[in-house]
Predicted model as a PDB file, atoms N, CA, C, CB and O in Angstrom, pLDDT in the B-factor column:
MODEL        1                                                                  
ATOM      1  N   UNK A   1      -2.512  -5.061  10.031  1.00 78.00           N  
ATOM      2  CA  UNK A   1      -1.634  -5.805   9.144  1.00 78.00           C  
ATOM      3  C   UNK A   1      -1.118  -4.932   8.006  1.00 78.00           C  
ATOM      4  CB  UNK A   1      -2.359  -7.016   8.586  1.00 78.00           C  
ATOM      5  O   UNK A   1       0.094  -4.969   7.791  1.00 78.00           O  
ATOM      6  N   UNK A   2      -1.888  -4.152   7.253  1.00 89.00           N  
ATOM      7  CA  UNK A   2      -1.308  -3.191   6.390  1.00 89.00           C  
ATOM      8  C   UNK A   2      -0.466  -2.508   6.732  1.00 89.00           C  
ATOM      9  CB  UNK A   2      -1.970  -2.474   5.955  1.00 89.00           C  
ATOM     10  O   UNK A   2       0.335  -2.191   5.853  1.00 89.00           O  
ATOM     11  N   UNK A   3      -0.232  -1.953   8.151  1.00 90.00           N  
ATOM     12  CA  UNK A   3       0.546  -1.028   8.729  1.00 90.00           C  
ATOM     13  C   UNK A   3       2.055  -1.765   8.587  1.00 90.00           C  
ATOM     14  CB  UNK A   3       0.001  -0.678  10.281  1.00 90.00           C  
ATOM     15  O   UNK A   3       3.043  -1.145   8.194  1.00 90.00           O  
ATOM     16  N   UNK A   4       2.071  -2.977   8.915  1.00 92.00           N  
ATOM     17  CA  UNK A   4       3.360  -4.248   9.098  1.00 92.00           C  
ATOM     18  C   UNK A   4       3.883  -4.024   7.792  1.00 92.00           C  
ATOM     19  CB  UNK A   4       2.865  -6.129   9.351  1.00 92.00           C  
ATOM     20  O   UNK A   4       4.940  -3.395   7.734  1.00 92.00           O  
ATOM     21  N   UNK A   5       3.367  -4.404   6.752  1.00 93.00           N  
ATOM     22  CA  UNK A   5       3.253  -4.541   5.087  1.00 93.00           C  
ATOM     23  C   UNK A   5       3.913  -3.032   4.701  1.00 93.00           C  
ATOM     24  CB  UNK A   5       1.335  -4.768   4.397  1.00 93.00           C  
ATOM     25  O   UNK A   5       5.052  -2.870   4.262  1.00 93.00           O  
ATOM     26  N   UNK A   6       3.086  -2.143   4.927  1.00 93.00           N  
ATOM     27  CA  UNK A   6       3.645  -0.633   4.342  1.00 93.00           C  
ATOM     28  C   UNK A   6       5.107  -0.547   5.261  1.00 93.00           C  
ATOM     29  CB  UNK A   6       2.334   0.976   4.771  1.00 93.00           C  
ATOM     30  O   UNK A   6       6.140  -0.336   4.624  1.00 93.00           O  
ATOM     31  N   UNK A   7       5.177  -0.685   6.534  1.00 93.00           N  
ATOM     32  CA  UNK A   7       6.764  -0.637   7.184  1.00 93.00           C  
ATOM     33  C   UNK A   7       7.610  -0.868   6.563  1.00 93.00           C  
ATOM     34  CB  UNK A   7       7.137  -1.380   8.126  1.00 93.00           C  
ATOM     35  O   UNK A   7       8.360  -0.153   5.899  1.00 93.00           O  
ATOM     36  N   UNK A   8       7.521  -2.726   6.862  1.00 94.00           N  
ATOM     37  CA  UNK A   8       8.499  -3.506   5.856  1.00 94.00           C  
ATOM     38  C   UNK A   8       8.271  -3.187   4.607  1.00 94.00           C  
ATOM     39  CB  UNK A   8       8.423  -4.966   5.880  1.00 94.00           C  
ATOM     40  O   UNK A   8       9.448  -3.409   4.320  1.00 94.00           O  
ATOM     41  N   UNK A   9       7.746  -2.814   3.442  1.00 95.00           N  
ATOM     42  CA  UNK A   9       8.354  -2.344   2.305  1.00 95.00           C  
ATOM     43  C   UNK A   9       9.022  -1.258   1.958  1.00 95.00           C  
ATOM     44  CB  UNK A   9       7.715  -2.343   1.645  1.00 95.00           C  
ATOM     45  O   UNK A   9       9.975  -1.246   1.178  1.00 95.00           O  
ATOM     46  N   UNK A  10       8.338   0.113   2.775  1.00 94.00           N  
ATOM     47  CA  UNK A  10       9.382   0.992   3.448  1.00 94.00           C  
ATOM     48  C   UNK A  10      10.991   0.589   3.880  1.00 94.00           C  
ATOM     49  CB  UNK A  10       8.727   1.340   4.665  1.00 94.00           C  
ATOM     50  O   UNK A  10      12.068   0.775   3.312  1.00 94.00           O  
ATOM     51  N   UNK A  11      10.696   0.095   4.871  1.00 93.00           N  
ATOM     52  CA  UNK A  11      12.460  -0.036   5.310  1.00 93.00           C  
ATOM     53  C   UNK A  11      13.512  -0.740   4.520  1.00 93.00           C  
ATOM     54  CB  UNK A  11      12.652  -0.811   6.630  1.00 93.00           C  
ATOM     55  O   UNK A  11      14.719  -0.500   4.511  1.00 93.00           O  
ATOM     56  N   UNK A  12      12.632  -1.948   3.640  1.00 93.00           N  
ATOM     57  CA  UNK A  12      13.538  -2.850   2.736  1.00 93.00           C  
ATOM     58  C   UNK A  12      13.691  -1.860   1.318  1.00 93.00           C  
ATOM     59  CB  UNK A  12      12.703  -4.566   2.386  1.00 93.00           C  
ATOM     60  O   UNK A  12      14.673  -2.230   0.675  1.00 93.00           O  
ATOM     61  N   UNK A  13      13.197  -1.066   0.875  1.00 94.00           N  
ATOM     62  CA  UNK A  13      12.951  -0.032  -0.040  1.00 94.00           C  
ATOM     63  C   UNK A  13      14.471   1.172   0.400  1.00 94.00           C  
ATOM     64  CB  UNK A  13      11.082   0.652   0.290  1.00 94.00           C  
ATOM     65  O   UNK A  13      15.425   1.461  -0.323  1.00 94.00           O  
ATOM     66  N   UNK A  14      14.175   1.624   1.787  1.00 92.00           N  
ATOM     67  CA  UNK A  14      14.979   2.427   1.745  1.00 92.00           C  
ATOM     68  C   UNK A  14      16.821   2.135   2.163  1.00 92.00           C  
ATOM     69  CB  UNK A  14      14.253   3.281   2.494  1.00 92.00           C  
ATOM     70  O   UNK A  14      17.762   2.922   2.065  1.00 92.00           O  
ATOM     71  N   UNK A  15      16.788   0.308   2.763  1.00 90.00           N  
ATOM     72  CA  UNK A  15      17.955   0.179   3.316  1.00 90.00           C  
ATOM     73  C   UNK A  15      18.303  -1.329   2.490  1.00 90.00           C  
ATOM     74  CB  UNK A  15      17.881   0.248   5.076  1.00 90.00           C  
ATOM     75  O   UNK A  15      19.379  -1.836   2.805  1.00 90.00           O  
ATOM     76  N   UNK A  16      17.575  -1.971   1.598  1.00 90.00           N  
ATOM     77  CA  UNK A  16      17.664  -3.246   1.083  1.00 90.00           C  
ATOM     78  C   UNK A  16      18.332  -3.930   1.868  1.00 90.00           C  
ATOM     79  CB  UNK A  16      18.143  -3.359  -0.095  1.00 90.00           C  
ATOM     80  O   UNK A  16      19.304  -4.608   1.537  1.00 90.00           O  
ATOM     81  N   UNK A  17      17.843  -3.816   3.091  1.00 89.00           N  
ATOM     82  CA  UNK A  17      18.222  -5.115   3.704  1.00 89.00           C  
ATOM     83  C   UNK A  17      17.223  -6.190   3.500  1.00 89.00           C  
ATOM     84  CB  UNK A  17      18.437  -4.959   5.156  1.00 89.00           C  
ATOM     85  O   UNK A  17      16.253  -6.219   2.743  1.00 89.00           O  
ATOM     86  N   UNK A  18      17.647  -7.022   4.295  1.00 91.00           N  
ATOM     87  CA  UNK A  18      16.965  -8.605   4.314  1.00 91.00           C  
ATOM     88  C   UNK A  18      15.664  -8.593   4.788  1.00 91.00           C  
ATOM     89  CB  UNK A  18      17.719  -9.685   5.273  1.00 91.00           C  
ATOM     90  O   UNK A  18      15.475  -8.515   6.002  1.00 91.00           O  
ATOM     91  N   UNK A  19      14.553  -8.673   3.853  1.00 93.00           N  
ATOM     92  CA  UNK A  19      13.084  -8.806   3.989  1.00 93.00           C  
ATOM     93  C   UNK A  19      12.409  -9.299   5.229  1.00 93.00           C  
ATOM     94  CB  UNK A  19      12.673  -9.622   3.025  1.00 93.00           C  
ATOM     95  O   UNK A  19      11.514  -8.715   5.841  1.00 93.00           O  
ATOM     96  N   UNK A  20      13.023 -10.599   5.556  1.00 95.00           N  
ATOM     97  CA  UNK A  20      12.682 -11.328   6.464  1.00 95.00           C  
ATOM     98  C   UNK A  20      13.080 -11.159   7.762  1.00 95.00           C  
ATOM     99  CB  UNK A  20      12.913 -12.302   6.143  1.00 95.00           C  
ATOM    100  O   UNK A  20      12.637 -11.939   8.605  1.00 95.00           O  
ATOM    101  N   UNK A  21      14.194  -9.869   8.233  1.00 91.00           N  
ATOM    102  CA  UNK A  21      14.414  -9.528   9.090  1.00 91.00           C  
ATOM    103  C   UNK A  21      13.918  -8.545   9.645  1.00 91.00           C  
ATOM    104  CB  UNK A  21      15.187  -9.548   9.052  1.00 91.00           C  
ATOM    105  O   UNK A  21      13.718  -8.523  10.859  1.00 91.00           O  
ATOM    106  N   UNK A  22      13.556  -7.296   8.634  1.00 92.00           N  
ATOM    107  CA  UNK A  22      12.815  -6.140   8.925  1.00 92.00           C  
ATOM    108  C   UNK A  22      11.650  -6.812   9.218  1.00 92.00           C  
ATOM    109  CB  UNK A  22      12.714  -5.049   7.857  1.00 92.00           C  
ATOM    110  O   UNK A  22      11.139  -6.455  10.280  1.00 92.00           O  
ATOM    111  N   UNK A  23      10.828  -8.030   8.357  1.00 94.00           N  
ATOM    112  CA  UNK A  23       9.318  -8.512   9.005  1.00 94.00           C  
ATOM    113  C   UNK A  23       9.844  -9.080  10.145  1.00 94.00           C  
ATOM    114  CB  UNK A  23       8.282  -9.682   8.110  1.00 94.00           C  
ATOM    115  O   UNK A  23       8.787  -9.307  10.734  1.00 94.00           O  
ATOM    116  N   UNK A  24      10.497  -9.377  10.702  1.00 94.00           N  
ATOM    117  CA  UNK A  24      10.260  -9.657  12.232  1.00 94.00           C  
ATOM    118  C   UNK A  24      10.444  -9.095  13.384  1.00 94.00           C  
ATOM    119  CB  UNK A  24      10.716 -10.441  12.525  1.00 94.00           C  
ATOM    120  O   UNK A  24       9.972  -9.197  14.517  1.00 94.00           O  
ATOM    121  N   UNK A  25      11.807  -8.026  12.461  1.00 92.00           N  
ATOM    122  CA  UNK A  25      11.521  -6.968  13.682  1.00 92.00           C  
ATOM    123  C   UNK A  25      10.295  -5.604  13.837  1.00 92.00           C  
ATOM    124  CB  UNK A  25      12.895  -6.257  13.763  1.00 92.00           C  
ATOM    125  O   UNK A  25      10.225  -4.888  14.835  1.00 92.00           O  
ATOM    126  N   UNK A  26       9.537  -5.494  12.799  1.00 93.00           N  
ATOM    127  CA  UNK A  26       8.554  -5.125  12.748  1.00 93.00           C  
ATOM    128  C   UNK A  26       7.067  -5.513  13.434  1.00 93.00           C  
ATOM    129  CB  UNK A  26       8.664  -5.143  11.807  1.00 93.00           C  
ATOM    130  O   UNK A  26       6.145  -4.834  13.885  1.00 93.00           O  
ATOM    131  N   UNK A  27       7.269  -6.717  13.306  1.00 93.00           N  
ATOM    132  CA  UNK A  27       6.095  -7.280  13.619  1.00 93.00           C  
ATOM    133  C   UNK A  27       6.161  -7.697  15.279  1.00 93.00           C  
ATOM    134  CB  UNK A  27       5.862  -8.521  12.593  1.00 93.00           C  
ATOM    135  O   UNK A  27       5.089  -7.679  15.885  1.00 93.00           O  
ATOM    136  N   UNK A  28       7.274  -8.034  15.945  1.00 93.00           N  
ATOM    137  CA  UNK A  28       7.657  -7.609  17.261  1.00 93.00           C  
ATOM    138  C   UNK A  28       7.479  -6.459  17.427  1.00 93.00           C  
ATOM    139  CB  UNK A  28       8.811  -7.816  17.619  1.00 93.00           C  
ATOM    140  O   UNK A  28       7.962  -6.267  18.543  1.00 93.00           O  
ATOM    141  N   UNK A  29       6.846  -4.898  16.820  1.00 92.00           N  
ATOM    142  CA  UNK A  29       6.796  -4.060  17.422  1.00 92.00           C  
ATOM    143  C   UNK A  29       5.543  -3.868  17.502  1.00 92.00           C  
ATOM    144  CB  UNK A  29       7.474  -3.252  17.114  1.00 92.00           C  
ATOM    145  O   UNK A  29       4.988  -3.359  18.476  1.00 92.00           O  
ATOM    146  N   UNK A  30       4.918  -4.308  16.354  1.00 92.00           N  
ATOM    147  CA  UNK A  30       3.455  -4.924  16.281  1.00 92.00           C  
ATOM    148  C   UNK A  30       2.671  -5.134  17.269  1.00 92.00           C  
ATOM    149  CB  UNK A  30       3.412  -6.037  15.807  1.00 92.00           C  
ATOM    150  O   UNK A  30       2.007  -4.449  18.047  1.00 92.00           O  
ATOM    151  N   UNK A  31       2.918  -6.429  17.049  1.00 93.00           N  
ATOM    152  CA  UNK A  31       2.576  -6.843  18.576  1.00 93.00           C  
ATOM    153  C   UNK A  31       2.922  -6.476  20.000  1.00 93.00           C  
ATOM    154  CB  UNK A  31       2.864  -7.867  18.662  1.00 93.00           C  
ATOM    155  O   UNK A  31       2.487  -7.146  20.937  1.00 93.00           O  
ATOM    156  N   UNK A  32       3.580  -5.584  20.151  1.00 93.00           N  
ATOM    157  CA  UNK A  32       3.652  -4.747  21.449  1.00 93.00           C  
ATOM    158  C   UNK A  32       3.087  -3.770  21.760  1.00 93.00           C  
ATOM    159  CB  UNK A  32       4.587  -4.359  21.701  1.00 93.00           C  
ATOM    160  O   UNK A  32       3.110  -3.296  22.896  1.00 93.00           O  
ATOM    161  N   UNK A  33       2.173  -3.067  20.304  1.00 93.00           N  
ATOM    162  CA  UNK A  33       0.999  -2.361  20.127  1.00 93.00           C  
ATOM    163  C   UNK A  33       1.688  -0.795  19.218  1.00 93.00           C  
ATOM    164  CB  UNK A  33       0.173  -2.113  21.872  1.00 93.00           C  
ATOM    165  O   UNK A  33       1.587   0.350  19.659  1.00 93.00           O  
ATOM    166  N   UNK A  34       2.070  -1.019  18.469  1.00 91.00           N  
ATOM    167  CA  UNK A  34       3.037   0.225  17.765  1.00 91.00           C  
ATOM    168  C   UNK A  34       1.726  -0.214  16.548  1.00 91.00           C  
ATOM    169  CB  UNK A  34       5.357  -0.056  17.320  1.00 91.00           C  
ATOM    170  O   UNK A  34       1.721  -1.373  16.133  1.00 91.00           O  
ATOM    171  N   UNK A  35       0.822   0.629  16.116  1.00 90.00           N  
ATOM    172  CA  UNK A  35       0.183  -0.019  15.079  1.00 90.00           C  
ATOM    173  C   UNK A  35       0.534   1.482  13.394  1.00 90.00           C  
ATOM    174  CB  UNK A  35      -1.913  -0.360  15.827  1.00 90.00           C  
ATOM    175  O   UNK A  35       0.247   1.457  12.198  1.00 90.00           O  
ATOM    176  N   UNK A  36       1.056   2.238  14.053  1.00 93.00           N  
ATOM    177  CA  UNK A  36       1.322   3.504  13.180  1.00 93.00           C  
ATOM    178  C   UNK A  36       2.260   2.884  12.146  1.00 93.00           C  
ATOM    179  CB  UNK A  36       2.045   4.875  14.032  1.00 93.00           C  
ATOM    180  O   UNK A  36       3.305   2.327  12.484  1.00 93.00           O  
ATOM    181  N   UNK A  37       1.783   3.017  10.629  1.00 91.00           N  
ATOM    182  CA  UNK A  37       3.013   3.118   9.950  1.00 91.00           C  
ATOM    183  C   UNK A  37       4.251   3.675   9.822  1.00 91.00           C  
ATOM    184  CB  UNK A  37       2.830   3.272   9.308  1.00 91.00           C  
ATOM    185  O   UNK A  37       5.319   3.182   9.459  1.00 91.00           O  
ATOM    186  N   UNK A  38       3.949   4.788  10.176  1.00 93.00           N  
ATOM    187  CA  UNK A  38       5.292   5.564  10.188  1.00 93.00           C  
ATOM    188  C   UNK A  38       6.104   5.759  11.276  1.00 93.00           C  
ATOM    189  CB  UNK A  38       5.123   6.747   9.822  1.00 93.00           C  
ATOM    190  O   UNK A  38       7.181   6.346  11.386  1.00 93.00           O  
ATOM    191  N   UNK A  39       5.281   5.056  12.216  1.00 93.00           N  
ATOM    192  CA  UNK A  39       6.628   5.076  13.679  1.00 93.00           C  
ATOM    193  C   UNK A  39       7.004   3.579  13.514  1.00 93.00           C  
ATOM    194  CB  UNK A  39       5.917   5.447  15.779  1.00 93.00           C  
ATOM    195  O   UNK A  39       8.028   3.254  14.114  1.00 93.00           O  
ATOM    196  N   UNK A  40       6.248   2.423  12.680  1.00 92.00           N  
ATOM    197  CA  UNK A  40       7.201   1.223  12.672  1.00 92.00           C  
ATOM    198  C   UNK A  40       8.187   1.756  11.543  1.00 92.00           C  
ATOM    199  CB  UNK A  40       6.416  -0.369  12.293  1.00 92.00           C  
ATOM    200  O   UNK A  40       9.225   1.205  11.909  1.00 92.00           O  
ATOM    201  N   UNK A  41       8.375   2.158  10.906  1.00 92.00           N  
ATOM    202  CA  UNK A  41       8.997   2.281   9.320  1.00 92.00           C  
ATOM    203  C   UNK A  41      10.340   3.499  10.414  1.00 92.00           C  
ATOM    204  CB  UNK A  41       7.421   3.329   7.482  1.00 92.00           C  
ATOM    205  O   UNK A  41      11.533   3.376  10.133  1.00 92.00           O  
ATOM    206  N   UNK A  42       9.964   4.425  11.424  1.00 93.00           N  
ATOM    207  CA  UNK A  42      10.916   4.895  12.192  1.00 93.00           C  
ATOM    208  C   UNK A  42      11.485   4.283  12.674  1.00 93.00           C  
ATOM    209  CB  UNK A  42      10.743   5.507  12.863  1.00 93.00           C  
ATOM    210  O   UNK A  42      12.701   4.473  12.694  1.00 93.00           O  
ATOM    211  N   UNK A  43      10.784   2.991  13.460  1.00 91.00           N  
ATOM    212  CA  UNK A  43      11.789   2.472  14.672  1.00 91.00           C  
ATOM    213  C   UNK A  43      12.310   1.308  14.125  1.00 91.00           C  
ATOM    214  CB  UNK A  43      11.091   2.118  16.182  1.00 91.00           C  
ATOM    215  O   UNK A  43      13.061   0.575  14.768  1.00 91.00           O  
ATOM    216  N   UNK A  44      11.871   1.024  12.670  1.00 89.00           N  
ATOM    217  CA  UNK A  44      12.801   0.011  12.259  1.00 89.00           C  
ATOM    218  C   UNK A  44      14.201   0.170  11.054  1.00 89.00           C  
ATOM    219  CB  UNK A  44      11.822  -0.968  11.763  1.00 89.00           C  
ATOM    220  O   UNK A  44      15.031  -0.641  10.645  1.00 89.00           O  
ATOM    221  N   UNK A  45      13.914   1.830  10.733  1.00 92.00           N  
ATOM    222  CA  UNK A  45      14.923   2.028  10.539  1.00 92.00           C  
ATOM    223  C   UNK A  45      16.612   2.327  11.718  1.00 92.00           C  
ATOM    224  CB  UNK A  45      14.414   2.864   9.809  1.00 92.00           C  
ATOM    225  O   UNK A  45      17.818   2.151  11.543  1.00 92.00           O  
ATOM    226  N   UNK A  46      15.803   2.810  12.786  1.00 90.00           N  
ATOM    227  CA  UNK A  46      16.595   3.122  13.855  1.00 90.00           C  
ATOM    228  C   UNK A  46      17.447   1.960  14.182  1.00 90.00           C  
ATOM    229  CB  UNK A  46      15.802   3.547  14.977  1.00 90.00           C  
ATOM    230  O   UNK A  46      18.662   2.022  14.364  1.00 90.00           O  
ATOM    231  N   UNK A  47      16.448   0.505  14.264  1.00 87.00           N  
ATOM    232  CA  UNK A  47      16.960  -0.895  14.570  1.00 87.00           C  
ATOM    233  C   UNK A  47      18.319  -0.875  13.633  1.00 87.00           C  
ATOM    234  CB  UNK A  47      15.756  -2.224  14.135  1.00 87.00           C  
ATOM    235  O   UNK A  47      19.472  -0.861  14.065  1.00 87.00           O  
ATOM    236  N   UNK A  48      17.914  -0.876  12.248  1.00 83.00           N  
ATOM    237  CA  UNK A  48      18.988  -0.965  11.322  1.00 83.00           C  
ATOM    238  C   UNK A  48      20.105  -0.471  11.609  1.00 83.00           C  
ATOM    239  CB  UNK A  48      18.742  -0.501  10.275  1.00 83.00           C  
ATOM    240  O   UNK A  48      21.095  -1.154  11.874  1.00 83.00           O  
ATOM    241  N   UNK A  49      20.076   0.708  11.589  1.00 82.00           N  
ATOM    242  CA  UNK A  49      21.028   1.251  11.917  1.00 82.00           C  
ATOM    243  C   UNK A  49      22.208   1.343  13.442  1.00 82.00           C  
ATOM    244  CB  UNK A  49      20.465   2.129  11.601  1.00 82.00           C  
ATOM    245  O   UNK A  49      23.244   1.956  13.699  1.00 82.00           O  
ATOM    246  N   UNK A  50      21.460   0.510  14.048  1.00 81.00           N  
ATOM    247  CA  UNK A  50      22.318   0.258  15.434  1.00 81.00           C  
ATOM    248  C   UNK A  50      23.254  -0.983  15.250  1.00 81.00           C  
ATOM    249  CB  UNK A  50      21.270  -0.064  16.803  1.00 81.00           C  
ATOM    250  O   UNK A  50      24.316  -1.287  15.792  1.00 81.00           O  
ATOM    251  N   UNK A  51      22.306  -1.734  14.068  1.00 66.00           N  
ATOM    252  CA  UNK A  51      23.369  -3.240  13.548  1.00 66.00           C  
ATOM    253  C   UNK A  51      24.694  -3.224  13.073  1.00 66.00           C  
ATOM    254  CB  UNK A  51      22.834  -3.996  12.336  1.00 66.00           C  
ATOM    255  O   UNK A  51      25.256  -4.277  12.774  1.00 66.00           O  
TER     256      UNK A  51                                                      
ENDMDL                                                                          
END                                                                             
């Protein structure tokens, strides 16, 4: 769970997007077994940026 927490404040920190979107696309990566902070805080900046 810390790992989710440090992501999303990461990604909303570096792209101020919408809180509640980075936690869900985070936490979908979560739960698919990505438990590294810094490869969710990677692959959810990547997400961002494809939007």
């Amino acid at each position: 769970m810390e790992a989710q927490k440090t992501a999303v404040d990461a990604v909303v920190a570096l792209t101020g997007c919408d809180r509640d979107a980075v936690t869900a696309f985070i936490r979908r990566l979560y739960l698919a077994g990505v438990r590294d902070p810094k490869r969710l805080t990677f692959k959810g900046l990547q997400e961002l940026t494809r939007t």
